[in-house]
C-alpha positions as CSV (number, residue, x, y, z in Angstrom):
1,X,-21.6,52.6,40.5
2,X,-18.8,53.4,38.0
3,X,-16.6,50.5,39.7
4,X,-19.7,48.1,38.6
5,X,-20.0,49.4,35.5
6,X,-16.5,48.4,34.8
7,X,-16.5,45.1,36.2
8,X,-19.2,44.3,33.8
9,X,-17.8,45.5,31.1
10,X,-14.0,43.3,31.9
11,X,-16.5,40.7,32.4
12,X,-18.6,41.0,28.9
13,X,-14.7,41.4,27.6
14,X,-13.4,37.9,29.2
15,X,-16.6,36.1,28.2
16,X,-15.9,37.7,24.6
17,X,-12.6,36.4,24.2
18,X,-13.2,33.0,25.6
19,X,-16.3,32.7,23.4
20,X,-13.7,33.5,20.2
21,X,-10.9,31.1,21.6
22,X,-13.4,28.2,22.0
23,X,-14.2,29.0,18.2
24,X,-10.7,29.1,17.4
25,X,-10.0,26.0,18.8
26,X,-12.9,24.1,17.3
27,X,-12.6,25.3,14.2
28,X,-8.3,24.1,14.4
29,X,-10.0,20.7,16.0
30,X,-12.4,19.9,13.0
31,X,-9.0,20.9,10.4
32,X,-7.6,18.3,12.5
33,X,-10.0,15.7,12.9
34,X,-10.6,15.8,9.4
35,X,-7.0,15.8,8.0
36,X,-6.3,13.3,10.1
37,X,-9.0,10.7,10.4
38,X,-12.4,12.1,8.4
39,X,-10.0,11.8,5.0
40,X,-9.4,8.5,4.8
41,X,-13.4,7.5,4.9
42,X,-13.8,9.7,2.1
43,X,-11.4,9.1,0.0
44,X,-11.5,5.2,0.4
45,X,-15.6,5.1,0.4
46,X,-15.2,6.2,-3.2
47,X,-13.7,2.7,-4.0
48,X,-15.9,0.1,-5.4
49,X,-15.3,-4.3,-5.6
50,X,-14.5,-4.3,-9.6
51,X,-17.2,-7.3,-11.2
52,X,-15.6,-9.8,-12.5
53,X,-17.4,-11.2,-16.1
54,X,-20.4,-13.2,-15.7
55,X,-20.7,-11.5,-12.4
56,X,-23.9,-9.8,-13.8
57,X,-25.5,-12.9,-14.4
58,X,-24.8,-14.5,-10.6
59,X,-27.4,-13.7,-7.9
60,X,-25.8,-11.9,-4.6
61,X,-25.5,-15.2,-2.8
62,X,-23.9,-16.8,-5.5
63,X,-21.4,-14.0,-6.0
64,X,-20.2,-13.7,-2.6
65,X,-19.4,-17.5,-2.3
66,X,-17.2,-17.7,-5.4
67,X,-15.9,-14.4,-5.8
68,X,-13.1,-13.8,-3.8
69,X,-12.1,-10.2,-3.0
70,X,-8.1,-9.3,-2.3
71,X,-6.7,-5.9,-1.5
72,X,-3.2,-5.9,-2.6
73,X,0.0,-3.4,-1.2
74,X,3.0,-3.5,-1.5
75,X,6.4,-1.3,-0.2
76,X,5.0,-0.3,3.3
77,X,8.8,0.3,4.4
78,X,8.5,0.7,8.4
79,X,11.1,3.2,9.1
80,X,13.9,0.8,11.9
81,X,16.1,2.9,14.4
82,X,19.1,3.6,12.1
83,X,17.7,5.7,9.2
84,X,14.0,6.3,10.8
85,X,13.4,9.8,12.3
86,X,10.7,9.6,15.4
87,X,8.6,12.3,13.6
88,X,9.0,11.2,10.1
89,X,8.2,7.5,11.9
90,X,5.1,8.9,13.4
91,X,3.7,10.9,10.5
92,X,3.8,7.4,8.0
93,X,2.7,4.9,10.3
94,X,-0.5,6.8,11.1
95,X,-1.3,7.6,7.5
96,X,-0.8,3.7,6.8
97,X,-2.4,3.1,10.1
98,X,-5.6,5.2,9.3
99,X,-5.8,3.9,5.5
100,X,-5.3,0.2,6.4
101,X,-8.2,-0.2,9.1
102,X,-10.6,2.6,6.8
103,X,-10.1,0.2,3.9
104,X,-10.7,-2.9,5.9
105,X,-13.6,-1.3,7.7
106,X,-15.5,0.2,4.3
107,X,-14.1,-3.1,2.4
108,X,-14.1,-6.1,4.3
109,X,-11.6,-8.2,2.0
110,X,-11.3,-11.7,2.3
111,X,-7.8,-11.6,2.1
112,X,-5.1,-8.9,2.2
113,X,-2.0,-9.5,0.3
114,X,1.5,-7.2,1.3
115,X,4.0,-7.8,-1.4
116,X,7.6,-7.3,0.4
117,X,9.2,-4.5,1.7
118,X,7.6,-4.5,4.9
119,X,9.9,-3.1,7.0
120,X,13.4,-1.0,5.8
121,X,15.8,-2.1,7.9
122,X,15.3,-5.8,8.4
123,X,18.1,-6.6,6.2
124,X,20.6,-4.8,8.7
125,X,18.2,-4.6,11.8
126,X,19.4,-5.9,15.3
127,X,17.0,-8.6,17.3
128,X,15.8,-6.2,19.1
129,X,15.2,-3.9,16.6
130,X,13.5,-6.3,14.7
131,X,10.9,-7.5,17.8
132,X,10.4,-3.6,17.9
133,X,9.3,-3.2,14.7
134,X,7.5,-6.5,14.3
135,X,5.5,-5.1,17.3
136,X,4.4,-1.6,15.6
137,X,3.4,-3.7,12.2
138,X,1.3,-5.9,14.2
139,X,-0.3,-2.5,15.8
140,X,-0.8,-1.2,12.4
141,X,-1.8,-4.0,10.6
142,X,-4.0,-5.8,12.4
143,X,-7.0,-7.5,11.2
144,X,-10.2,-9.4,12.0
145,X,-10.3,-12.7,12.3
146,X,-12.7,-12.1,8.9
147,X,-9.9,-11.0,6.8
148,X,-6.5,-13.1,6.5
149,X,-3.3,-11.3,6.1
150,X,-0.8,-13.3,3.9
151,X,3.3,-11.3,3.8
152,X,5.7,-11.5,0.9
153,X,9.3,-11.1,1.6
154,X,11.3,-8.5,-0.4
155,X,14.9,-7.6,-0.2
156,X,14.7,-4.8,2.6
157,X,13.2,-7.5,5.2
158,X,15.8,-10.0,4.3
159,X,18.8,-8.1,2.1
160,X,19.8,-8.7,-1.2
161,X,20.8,-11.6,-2.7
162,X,24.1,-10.8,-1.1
163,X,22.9,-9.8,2.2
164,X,20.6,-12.7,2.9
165,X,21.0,-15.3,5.1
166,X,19.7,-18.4,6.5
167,X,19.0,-16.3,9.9
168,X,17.2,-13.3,8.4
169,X,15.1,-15.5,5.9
170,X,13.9,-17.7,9.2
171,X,13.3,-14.7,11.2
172,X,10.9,-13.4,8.3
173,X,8.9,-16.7,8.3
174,X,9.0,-17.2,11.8
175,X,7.3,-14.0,12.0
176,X,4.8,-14.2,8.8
177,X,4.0,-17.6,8.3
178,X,5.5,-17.1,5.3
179,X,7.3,-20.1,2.7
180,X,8.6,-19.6,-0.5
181,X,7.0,-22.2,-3.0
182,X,3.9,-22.1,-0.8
183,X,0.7,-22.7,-2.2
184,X,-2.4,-20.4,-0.8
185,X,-6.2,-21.9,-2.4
186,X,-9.1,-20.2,-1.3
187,X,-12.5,-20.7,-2.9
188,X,-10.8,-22.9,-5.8
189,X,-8.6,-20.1,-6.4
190,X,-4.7,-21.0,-6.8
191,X,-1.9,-18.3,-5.5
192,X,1.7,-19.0,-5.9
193,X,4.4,-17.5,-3.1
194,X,7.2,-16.9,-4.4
195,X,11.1,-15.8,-2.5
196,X,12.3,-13.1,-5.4
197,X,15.3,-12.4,-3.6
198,X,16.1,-16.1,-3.7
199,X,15.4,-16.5,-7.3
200,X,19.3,-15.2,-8.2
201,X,20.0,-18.6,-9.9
202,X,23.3,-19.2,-8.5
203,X,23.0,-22.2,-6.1
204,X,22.7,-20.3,-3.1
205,X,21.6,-23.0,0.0
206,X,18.6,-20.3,0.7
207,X,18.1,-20.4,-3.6
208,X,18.3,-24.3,-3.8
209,X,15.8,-24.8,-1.4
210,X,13.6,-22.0,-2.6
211,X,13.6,-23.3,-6.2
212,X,12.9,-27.0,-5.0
213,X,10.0,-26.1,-3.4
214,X,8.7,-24.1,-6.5
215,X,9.7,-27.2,-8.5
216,X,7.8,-29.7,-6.7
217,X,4.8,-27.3,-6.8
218,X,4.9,-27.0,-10.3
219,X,4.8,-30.5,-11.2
220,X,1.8,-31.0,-8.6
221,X,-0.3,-27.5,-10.4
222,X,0.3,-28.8,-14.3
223,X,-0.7,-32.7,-13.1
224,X,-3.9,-31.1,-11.4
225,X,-4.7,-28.9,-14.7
226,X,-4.4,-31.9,-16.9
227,X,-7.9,-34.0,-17.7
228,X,-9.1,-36.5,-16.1
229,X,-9.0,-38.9,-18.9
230,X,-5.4,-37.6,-19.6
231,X,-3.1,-40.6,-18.8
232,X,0.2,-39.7,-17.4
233,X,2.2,-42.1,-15.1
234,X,3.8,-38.8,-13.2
235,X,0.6,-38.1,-11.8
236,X,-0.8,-40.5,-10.5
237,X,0.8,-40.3,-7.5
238,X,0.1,-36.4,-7.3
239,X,-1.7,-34.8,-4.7
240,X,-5.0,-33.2,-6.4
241,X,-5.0,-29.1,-6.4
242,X,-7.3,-27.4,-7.7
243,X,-7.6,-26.8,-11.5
244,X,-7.3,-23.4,-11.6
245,X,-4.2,-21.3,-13.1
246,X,-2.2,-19.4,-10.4
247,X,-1.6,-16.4,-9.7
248,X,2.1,-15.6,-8.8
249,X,2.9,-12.9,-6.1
250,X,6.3,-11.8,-5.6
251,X,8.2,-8.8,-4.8
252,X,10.4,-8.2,-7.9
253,X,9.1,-7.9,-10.8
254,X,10.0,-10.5,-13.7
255,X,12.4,-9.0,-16.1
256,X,11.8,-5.9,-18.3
257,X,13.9,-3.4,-19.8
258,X,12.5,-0.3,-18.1
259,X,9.7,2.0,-17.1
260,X,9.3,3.3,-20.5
261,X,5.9,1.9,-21.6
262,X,4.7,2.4,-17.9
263,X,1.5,4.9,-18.3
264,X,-0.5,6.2,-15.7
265,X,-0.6,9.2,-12.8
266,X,0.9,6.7,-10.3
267,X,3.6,5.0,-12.6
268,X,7.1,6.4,-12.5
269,X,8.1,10.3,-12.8
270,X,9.2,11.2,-16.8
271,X,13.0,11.4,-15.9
272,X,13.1,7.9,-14.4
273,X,11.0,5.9,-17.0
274,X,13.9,5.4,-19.6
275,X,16.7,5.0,-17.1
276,X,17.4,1.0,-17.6
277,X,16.6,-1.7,-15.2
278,X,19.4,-3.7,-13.5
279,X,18.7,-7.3,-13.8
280,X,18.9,-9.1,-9.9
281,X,18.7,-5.9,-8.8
282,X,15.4,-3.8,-10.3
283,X,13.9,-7.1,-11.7
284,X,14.6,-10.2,-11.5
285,X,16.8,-11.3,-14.4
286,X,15.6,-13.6,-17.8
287,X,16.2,-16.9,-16.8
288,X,14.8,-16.7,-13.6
289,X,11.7,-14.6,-15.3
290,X,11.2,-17.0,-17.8
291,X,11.4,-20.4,-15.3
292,X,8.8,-18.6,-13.2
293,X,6.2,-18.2,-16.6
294,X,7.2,-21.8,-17.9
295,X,7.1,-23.3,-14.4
296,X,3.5,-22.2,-13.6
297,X,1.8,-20.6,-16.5
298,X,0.4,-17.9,-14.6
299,X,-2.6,-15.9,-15.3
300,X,-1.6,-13.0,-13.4
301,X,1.5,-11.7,-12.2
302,X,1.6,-9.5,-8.8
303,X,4.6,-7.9,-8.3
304,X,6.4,-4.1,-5.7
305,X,9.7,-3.1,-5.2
306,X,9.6,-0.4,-8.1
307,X,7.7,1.8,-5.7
308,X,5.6,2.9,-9.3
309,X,2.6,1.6,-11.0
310,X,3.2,-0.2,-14.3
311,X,1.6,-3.3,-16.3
312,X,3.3,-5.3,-18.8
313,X,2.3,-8.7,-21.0
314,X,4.6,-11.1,-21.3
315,X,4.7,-13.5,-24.0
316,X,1.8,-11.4,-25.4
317,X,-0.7,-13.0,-22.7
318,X,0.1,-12.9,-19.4
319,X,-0.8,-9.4,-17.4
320,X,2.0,-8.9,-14.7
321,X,0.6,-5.2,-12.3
322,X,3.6,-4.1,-10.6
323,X,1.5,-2.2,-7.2
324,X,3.3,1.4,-6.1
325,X,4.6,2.1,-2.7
326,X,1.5,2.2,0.3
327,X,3.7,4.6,2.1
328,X,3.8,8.7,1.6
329,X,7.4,8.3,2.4
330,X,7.7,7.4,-1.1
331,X,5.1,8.9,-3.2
332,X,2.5,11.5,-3.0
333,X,-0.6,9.0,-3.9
334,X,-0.2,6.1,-2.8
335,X,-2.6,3.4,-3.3
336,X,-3.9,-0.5,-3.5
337,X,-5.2,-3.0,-5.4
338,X,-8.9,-4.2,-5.4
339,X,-9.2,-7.8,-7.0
340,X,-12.4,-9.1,-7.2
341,X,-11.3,-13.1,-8.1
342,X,-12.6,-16.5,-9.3
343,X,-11.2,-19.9,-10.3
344,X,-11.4,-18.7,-14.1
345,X,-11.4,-15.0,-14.0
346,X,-10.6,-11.7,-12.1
347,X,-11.1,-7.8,-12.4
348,X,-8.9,-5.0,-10.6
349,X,-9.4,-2.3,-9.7
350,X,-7.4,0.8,-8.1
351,X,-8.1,2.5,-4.9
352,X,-6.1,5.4,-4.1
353,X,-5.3,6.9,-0.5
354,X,-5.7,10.8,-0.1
355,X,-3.0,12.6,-1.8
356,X,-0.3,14.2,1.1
357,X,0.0,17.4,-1.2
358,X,-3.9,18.1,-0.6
359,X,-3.8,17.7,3.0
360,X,-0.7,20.0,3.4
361,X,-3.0,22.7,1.3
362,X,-5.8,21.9,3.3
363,X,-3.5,23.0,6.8
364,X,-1.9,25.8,5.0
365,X,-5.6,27.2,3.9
366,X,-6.8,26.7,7.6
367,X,-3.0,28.1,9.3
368,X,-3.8,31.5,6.9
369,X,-7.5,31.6,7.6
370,X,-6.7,31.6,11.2
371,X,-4.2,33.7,11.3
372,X,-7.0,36.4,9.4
373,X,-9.5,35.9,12.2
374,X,-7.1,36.4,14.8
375,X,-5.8,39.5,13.7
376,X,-9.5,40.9,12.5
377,X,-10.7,39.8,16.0
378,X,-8.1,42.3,17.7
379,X,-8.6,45.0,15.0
380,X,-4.6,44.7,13.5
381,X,-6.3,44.2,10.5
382,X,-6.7,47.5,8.3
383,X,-10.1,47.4,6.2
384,X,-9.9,47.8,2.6
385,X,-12.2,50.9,2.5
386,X,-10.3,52.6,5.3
387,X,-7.1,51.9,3.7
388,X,-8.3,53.1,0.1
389,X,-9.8,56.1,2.2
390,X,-6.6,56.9,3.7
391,X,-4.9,56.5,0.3
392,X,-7.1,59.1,-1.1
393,X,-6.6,61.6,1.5
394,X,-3.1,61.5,1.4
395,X,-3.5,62.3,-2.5
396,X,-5.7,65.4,-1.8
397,X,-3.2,66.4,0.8
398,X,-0.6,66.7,-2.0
């Protein structure tokens, strides 16, 4: 009788402690789940398509044939074999991952526009080391046939002016369909592609060819913005473009001095902001900025590389957004564009991804909490009115 009294009481013990794992582990699983996936809907479901003006007065049909809608990044920096720790790798390339596909899942852009800096080794990376990661950016980056993806070079996919060469430029275009000098139109709207690495102005092979191409595109965009009663003798010849003003994308930035009129909770930290930029380095320098404004006559300038937020106007009129850095890795809230675009107009609008400081507080909260209910479940935590009880006894005592 005693022996099964005792069995049922190890037994009403086990179940007990089972019962209180299972809710540990459920409770560390949800932390998890959240942190980890859950975050990235809520965050990103908080951004809304900016209107663009006269939007208002189009009916939903209307507006969703001739508005085009672009998320824009920048800086993504896939860590390569040399400098990339497997854990550091892992942690980044999910976050990008998870905020990539949430966005393109709550969002469904038409387009998707990476501005250079893909990758962080592909100036120095071997073949191999290059298919490799090739093959995790496809992984995290892939899209439906819905959404097109269009890749900017910047100087860590191809090196600096000095480290680039025909083979590394070739390899990046073999790979993203990508052309300096290329023109992109979609619904009437015109987007420049331009090689900032190749815009050093010093008669490189890779910078002759680049600026040709930039040249002959030029000439074609003004002779297609001119009027149709406009006689000119160099266009007639011209193939016909649409009559919209471009929109350049780059990676570097066109020339300014600094950060220092940069505002903003994602533009640069208060100790960098006055440090001078290096022209060919930081930005690109003055001629080659002001060949690219008198070449094109953009209406909007989309540049990276800084890593920080920043919007300038040059000449007083044209808005150039320099987009921060899409990875943790190199700031705590990252984030992306939303451009909501026609032939004659556009509105932005920034989305940001969940800060990595308030997920870290988030598992620290949860780590301490459970560490609480473990030691309350097995009684190794003193209650406050037993230890105040104790306290007073030991007073009387004295």
């Amino acid at each position: 009788m005693l022996s099964s009294s005792s069995t049922t009481v190890k037994s009403l013990l086990l179940k007990k402690r089972l019962c209180f794992l299972l809710k540990l582990v459920c409770f560390a699983s949800s932390v998890l789940i959240f942190c980890e996936f859950l975050i990235y809907y809520v965050v990103i479901f908080q951004c809304q398509w900016p209107e663009v003006k006269g939007g208002a007065h189009m009916d939903k049909k209307e507006t969703s044939t001739s508005v085009l809608k672009a998320i824009i990044l920048a800086d993504t920096h896939l860590l390569g074999e040399i400098k990339g720790h497997w854990l550091d790798k892992l942690r980044r390339e999910w976050q990008m991952e998870r905020s990539f596909q949430t966005a393109l899942w709550l969002l469904q852009p038409d387009i998707v526009f990476i501005l250079g800096d893909v990758f962080d080794e592909g100036k120095w990376s071997s073949p191999q080391a290059w298919a490799d990661d090739v093959r995790r950016f496809r992984k995290m980056f892939k899209y439906p046939v819905s959404t097109e993806l269009v890749v900017i070079v910047g100087n860590h996919d191809i090196g600096f002016h000095y480290e680039m060469t025909t083979y590394k430029v070739n390899r990046f275009e073999k790979v993203f369909n990508f052309t300096s000098g290329k023109l992109i139109t979609r619904k009437g709207i015109n987007f420049v592609i331009v090689n900032s690495v190749a815009m050093e102005g010093d008669g490189c092979a890779v910078c002759r060819t680049s600026e040709a191409k930039l040249v002959v595109l030029s000439h074609k965009l003004n002779c297609s913005q001119q009027k149709p009663n406009h006689s000119n003798k160099r266009c007639s010849d011209v193939e016909k473009l649409p009559a919209s003003e471009p929109i350049l994308l780059q990676h570097y930035p066109l020339y300014r001095k600094s950060d220092a009129d940069c505002s903003g909770e994602d533009s640069a930290p208060p100790e960098e902001k006055n440090i001078p930029f290096k022209e060919k380095y930081d930005v690109l320098s003055q001629e080659a900025s002001q060949k690219l404004i008198w070449w094109f006559h953009p209406r909007l300038i989309l540049s990276g590389h800084t890593h920080s937020a920043c919007e300038v106007l040059h000449m007083g009129k044209i808005p150039e957004i320099s987009i921060p850095s899409f990875s943790w890795r190199n700031r705590n809230n990252p984030s992306f564009i939303m451009g909501s675009i026609t032939p004659t107009d556009f509105s932005l609008r920034k989305c940001f991804l969940p800060y990595e400081s308030r997920v870290f507080t988030i598992y620290c909260a949860a780590g301490a909490l459970l560490v609480i209910l473990i030691l309350a479940h097995f009684q190794l935590l003193t209650p406050p009115f037993y230890f105040a009880q104790r306290l007073i006894s030991k007073h009387k005592a004295v």
